[in-house]
N, C-alpha and C positions, 0 to 999 in steps of 0.2 A: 150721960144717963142712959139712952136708949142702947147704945154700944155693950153696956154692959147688960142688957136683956137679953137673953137665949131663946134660938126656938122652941127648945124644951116648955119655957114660961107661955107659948102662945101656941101649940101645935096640937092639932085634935090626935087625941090619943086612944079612941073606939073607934077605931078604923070599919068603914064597911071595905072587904075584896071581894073579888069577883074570881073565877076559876077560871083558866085561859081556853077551857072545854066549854065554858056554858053558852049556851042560848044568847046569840048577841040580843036579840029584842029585851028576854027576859033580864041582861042586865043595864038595860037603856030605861027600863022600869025601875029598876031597884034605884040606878042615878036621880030616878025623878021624885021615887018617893023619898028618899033619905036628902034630899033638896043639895046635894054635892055634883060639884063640876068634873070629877073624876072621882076612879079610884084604882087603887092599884091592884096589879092583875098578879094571880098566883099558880104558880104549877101547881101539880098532883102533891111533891112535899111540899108544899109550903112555901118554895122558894119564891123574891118576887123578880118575873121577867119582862114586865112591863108596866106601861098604865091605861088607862081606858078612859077617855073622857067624852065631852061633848062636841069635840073637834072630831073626835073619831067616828063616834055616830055620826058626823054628818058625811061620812064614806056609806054608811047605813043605807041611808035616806036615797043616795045617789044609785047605791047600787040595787036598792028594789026599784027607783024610776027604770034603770037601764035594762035592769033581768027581766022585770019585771016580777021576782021573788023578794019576800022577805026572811031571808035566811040566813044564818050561817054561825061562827064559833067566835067567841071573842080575839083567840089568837089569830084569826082573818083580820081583823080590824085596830088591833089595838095597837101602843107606838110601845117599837121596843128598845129604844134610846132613851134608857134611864137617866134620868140627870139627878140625883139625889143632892141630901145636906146631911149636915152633923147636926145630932138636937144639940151641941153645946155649944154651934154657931153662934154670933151677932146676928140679933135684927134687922142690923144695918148694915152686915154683909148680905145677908138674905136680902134687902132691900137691893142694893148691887146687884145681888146676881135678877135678880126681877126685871130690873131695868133691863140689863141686856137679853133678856129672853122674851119669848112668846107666850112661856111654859104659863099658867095660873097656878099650877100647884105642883109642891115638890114631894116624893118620898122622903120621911128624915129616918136616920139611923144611927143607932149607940151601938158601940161594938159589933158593927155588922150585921144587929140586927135590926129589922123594921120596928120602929116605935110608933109610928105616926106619918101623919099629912099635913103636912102647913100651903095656907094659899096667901094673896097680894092680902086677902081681908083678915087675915089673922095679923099682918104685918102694922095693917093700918090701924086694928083693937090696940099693936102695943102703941101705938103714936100719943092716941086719944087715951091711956091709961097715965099719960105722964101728968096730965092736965091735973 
């Protein structure tokens, strides 16, 4: 049953990104208000070349203790080892691949293009959806 659910059925598809130019503060606020653990980061067109989370920010945090600045561009801080999914994946690949990573959230993408973000809690909604 769950094998046959896709990420597509569970993956947030109103993506917040951030610009790989912007204001790291100002998007360590946008993480806070929009209550997401990342988001994925976008060039000038559109492309995406990384992800920005709350792992990242805490490069943030360390590097205004050490500068003693709080400054700089999200492409200073953000991880640029994409590990993306297919929305037409298993859940329960998705769940596999969770286990072996660190990552909380993946980029998904249909035809190359970005559709959305899936994390462990969208994995665990489809769990509790079977019930």
């Amino acid at each position: 049953m769950l094998a046959k659910i896709t990420i597509a059925n569970y993956m947030t598809k109103n993506l917040m990104t951030v610009k790989e130019d912007a204001d790291v503060l100002a998007s360590i606020k946008q993480l806070l208000s929009h209550k997401v653990t990342c988001a994925p980061v976008l060039d000038q067109s559109g492309k995406l070349v990384g992800m920005f989370s709350e792992k990242d920010s805490m490069k943030v945090v360390l590097d205004a203790s050490y500068n003693q600045g709080m400054s700089g561009k999200v492409a200073d801080f953000m991880n640029r080892k994409i590990i993306s999914v297919n929305a037409d994946s298993s859940i329960v690949d998705l769940a596999d691949k969770f286990q072996d990573s660190s990552v909380r959230s993946f980029p998904v993408f249909d035809d190359n293009k970005l559709v959305g973000i899936v994390s462990r809690t969208d994995v665990l909604r489809a769990l509790v959806s079977m019930k």
